[in-house]
NUZA-140519 format. One line per 10 residues: number of its first residue (from 1); their letters; for each residue x, y, z of C-alpha. Coordinates in nm, 4 decimals, decimal comma, padded with zeros to 6 digits, always signed. Example, Ala and Ser with C-alpha at 12.3 -4.5 7.8 and 13.67 -1.06 7.14 Angstrom:
REM NUZA-140519
1	AS	+01,2300:-00,4500:+00,7800 ~ +01,3670:-00,1060:+00,7140
This chain:
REM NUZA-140519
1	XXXXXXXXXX	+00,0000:+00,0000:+00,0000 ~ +00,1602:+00,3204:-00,0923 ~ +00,0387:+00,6765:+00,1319 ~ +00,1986:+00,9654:-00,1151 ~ +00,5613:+00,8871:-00,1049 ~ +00,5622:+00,6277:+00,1558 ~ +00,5135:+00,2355:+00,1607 ~ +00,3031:+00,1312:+00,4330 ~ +00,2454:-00,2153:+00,4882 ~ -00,0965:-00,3490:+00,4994
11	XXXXXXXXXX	-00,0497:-00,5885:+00,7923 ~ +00,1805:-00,3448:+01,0616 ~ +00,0656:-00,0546:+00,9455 ~ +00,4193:+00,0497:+01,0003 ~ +00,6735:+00,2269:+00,6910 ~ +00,8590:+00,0336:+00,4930 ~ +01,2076:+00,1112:+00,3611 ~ +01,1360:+00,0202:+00,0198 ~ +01,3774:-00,3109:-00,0115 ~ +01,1969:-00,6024:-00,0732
21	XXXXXXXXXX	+01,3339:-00,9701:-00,1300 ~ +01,1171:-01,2280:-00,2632 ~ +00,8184:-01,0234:-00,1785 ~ +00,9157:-00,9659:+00,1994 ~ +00,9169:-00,6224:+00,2505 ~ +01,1912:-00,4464:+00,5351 ~ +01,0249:-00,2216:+00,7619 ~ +01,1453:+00,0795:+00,8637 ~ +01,1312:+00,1041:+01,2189 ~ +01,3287:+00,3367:+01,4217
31	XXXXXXXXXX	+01,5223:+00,2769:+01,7561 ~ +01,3849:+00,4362:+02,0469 ~ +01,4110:+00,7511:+02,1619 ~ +01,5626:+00,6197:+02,5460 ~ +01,8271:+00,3820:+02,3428 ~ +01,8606:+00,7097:+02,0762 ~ +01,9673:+00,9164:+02,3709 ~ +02,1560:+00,6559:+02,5414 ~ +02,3778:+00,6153:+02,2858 ~ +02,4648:+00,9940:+02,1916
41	XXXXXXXXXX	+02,5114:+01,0126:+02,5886 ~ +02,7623:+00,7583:+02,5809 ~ +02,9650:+00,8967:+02,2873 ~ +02,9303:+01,2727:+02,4766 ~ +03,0796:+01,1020:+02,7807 ~ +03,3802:+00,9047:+02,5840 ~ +03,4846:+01,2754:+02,4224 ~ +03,4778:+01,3858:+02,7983 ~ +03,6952:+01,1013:+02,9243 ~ +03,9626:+01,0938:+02,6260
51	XXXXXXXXXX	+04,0087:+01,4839:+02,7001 ~ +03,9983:+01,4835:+03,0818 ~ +04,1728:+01,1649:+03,1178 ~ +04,4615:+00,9164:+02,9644 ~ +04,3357:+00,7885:+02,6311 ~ +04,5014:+00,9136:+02,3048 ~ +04,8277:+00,6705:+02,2193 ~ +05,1377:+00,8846:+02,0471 ~ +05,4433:+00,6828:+01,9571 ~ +05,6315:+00,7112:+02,2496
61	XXXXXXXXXX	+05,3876:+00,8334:+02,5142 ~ +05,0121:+00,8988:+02,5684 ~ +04,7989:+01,2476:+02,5934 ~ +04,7697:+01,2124:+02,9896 ~ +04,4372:+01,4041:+03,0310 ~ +04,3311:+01,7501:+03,1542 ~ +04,3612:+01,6027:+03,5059 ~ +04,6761:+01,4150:+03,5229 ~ +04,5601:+01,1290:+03,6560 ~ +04,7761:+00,8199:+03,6665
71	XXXXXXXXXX	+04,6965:+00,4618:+03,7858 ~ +05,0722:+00,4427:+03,9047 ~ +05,0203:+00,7102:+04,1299 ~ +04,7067:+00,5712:+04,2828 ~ +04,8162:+00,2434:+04,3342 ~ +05,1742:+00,3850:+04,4634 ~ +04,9611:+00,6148:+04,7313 ~ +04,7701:+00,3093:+04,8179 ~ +05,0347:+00,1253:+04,8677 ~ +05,2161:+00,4050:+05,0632
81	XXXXXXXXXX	+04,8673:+00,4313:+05,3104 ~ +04,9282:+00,0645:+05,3483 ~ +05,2454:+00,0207:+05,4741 ~ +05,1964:+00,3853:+05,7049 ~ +04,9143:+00,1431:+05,8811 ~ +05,1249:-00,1869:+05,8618 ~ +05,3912:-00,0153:+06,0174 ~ +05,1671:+00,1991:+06,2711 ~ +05,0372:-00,2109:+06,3904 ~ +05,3423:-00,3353:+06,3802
91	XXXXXXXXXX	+05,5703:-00,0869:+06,6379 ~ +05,2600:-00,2015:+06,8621 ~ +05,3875:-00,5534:+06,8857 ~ +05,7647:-00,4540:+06,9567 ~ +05,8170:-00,6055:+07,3127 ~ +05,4393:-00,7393:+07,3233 ~ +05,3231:-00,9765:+07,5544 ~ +05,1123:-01,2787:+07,4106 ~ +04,8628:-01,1257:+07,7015 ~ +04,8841:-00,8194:+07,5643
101	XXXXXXXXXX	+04,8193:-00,9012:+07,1609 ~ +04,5076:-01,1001:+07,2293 ~ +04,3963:-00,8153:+07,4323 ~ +04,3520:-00,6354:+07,1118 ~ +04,1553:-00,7907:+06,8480 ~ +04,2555:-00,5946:+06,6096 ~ +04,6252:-00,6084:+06,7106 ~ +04,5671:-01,0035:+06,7387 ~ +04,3822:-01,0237:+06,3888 ~ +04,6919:-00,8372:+06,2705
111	XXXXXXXXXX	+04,9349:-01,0610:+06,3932 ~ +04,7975:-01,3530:+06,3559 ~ +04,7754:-01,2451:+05,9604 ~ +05,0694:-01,1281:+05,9466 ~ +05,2198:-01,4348:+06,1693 ~ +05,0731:-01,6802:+05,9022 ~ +05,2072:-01,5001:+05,5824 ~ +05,5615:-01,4853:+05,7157 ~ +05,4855:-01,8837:+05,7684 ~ +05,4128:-01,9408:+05,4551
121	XXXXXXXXXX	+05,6802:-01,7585:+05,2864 ~ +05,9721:-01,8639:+05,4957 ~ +05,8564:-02,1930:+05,7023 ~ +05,6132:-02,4282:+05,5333 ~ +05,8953:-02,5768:+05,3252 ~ +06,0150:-02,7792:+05,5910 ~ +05,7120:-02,7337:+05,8382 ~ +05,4609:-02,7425:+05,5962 ~ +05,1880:-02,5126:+05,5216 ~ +04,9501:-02,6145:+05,7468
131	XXXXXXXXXX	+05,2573:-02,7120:+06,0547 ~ +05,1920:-03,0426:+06,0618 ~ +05,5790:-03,1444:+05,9883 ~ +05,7515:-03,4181:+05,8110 ~ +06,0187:-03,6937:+05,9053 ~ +06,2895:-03,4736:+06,0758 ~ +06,0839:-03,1867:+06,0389 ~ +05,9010:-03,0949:+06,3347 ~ +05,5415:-03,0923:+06,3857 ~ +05,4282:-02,7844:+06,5739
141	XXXXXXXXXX	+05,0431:-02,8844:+06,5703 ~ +05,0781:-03,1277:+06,8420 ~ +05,2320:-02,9273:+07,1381 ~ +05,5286:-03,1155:+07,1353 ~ +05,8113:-02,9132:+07,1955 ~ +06,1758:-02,9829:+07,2380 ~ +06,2964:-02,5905:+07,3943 ~ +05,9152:-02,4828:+07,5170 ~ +05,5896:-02,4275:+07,3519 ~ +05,5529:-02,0808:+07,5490
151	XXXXXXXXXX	+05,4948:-01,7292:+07,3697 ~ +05,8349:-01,6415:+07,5289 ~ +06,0036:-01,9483:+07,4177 ~ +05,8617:-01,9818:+07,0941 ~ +06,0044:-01,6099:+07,0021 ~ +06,3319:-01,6896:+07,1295 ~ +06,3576:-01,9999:+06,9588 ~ +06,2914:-01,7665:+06,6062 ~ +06,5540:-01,5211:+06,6988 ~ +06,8480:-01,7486:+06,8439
161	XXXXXXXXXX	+06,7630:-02,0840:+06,6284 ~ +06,8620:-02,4094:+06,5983 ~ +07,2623:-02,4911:+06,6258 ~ +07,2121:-02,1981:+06,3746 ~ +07,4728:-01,8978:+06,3124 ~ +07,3563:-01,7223:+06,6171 ~ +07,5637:-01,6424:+06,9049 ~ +07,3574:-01,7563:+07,1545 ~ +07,1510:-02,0165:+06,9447 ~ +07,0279:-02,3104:+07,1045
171	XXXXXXXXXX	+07,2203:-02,6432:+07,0895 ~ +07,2669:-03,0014:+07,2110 ~ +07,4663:-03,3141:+07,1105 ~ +07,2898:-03,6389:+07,0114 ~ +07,5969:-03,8408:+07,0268 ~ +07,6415:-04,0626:+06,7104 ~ +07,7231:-04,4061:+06,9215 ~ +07,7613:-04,6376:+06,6417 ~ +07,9548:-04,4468:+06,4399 ~ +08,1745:-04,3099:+06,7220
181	XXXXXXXXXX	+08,2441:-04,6590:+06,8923 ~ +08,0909:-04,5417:+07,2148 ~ +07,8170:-04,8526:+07,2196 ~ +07,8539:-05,1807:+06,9381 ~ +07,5820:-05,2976:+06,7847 ~ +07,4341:-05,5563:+07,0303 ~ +07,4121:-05,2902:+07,2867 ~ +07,2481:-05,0152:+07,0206 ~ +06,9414:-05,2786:+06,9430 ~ +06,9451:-05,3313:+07,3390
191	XXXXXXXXXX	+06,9172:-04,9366:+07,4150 ~ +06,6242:-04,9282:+07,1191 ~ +06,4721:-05,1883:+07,2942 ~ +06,4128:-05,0086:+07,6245 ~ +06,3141:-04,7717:+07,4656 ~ +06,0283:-04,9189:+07,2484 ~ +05,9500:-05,0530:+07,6051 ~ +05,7962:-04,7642:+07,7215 ~ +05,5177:-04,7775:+07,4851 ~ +05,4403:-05,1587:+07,4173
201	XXXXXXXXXX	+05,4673:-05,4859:+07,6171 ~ +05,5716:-05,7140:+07,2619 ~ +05,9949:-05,6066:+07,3472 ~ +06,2807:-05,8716:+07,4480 ~ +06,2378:-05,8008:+07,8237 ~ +06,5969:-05,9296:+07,9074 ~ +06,6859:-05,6935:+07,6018 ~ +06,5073:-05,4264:+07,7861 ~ +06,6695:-05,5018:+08,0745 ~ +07,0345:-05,4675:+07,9484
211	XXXXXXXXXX	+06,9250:-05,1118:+07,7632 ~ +06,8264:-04,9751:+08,1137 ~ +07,1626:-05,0435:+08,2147 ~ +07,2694:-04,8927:+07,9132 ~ +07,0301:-04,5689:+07,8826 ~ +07,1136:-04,5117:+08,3022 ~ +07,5202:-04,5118:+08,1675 ~ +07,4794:-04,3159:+07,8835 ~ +07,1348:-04,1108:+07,8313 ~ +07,0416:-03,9901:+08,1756
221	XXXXXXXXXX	+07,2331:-03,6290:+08,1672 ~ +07,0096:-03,4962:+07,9068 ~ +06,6988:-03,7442:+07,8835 ~ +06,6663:-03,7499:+08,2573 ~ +06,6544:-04,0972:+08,4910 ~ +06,2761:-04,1227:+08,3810 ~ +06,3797:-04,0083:+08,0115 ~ +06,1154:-03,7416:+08,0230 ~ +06,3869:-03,4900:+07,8693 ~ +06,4591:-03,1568:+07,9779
231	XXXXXXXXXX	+06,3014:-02,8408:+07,7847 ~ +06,5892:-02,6563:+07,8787 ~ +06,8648:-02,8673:+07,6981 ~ +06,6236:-02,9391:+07,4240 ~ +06,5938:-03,3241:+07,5480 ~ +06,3119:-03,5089:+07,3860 ~ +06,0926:-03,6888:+07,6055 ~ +06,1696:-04,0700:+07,5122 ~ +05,8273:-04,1904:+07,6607 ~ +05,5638:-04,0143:+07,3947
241	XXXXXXXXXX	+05,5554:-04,2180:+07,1401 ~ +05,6472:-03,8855:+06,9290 ~ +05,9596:-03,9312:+06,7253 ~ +06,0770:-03,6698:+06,5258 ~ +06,3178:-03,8918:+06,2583 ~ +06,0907:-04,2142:+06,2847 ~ +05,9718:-04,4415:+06,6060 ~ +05,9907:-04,7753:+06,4271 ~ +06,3307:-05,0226:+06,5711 ~ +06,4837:-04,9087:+06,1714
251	XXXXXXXXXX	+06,4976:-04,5504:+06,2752 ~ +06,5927:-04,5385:+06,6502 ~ +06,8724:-04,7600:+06,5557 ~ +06,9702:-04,5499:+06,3145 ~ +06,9636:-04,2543:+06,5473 ~ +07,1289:-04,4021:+06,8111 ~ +07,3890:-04,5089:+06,5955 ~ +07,4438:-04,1796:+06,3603 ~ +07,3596:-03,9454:+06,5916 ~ +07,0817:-03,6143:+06,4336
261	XXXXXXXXXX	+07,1660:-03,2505:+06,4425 ~ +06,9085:-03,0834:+06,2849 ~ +06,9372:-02,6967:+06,1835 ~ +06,7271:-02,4451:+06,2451 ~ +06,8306:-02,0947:+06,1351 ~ +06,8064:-01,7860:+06,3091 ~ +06,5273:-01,5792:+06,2318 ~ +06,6593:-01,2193:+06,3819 ~ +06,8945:-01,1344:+06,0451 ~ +06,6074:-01,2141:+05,8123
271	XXXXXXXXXX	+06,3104:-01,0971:+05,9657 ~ +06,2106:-00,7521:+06,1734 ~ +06,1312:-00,8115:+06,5401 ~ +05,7834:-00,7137:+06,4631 ~ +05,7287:-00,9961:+06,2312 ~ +05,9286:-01,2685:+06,4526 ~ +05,6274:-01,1834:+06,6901 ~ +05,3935:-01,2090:+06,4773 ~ +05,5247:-01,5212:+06,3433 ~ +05,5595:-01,6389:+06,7037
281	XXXXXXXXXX	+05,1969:-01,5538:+06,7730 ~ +05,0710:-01,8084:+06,4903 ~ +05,2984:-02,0431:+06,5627 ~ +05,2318:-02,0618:+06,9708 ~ +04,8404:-02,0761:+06,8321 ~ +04,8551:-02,4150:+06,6442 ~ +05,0108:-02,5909:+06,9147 ~ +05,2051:-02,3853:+07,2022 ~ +05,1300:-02,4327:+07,5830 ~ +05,1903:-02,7225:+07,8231
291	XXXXXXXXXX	+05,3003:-03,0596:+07,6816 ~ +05,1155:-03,3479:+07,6991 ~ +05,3050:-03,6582:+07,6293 ~ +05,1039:-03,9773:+07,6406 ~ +05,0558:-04,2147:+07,8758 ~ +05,3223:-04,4968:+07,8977 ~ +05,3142:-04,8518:+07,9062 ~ +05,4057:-05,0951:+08,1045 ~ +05,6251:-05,4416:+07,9812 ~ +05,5452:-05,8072:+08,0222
301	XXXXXXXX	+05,3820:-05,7177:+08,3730 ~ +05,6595:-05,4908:+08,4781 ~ +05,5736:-05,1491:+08,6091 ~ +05,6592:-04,8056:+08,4650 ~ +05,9698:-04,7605:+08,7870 ~ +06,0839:-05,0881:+08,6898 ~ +06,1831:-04,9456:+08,3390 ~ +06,2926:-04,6417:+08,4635
């Protein structure tokens, strides 16, 4: 249907362009006025932005915008309002008490995030990420601890170390009495014997017997006469059932014969004494406090004094 100049068609009512193909006729309908305006907004706003802003590429710079705006800035003035409150929460842990941290929950919630990063950057390869250890590598979920589980002696086990560089590091001497010819062979599977003893009756009880002789001649200085250890010389107690390098016959033979001297470094040239706290906060929270070694175990009828 034509209307003067304009095709109309019969069934829309609406204009047509004029194109047809096989008899379909394209209508001519126009976008909406909201999308119309939309759109010329848009394009209004992009002249705006490549003026005020950084937009236009030249061949060895950029136009940088009526406003100078940079993203580099930004993120360096972030980044500088960052570390000004890092540091502000961090000068509140020098000399902190573990009382005094969890006091503050937002001086706690600090550390303890801050505690956990330095963990994972600089301990979980031989502790793992979560603490939980590996053979020689101790666990520090389990409040086993060979120089104290305390806040206190947690953070001066960081600083000092582990027969480390440190001046005053911590250190003792597992003798190696196989390989040194301090104790043969027979009397090495006798010592591991009395030892196995304390946490199973199925042990050669005249074997057990000789290694008591043994352990009171050679193991009593630093294990104690009950071979409970001693925190202070970093003694393990021998009556846990926790092994650090293995509890099976194997691998207490092996100790006892080889001798371990494991190496932990010290802390204090590597890390602030901020983060050393912090590090000592998380640490002391999977598994610092009291030890609780388990309950021993007494040997074809024999009582607990009659190994010791």
């Amino acid at each position: 249907m034509s209307d003067g100049n304009k095709n109309i068609d019969e069934i829309s009512g609406t204009e047509t362009t004029g194109h047809e193909w096989d008899g379909i006729e394209e209508l001519n309908t126009p976008m909406p006025r909201w999308w119309l305006g939309l759109f010329y907004l848009c394009i209004l706003w992009a002249i705006g932005y490549a003026i005020l802003m950084p937009s236009i590429p030249f061949l060895n710079s950029h136009f940088k915008g009526l406003l100078g705006y940079s993203d580099r800035a930004a993120v360096a003035m972030d980044v500088e309002a960052m570390d000004a409150q890092r540091y502000s929460m961090s000068t509140r842990l020098t000399g902190a008490s573990l009382e005094g941290i969890q006091a503050d929950p937002d001086l706690f919630r600090f550390a303890m995030a801050a505690g956990k990063s330095s963990f994972g950057n600089n301990c979980a390869t031989c502790h793992g990420s979560g603490g939980q250890g590996f053979k020689g590598y101790p666990n520090l979920n389990d409040d086993i601890w060979l120089w104290g589980g305390t806040f206190d002696q947690i953070r001066h086990t960081l600083v000092v170390g582990i027969r480390a560089e440190h001046a005053e590091t911590q250190a003792n001497l597992m003798q190696a009495y196989g390989r040194d010819g301090l104790l043969d062979d027979e009397q090495i599977d006798d010592l591991a014997e009395y030892l196995l003893a304390f946490n199973s009756t199925d042990r050669d009880s005249e074997a057990v017997l000789r290694g008591r002789t043994i352990f009171a001649e050679q193991c009593v200085s630093c294990h104690g006469e009950n071979a409970k250890g001693d925190q202070s010389q970093g003694a393990p107690n021998l009556t846990d059932n926790y092994w650090l390098y293995g509890g099976t016959k194997e691998d207490i033979v092996q100790t006892l014969y080889g001798g371990r001297q494991g190496v932990m470094p010290n802390w204090d040239e590597r890390l602030s004494p901020e983060t050393i706290t912090a590090l000592a906060v998380y640490v002391h929270s999977l598994g610092g406090g009291v030890d609780t070694p388990s309950p021993s175990m007494p040997v074809d009828g024999a009582s607990q004094e009659d190994l010791q």
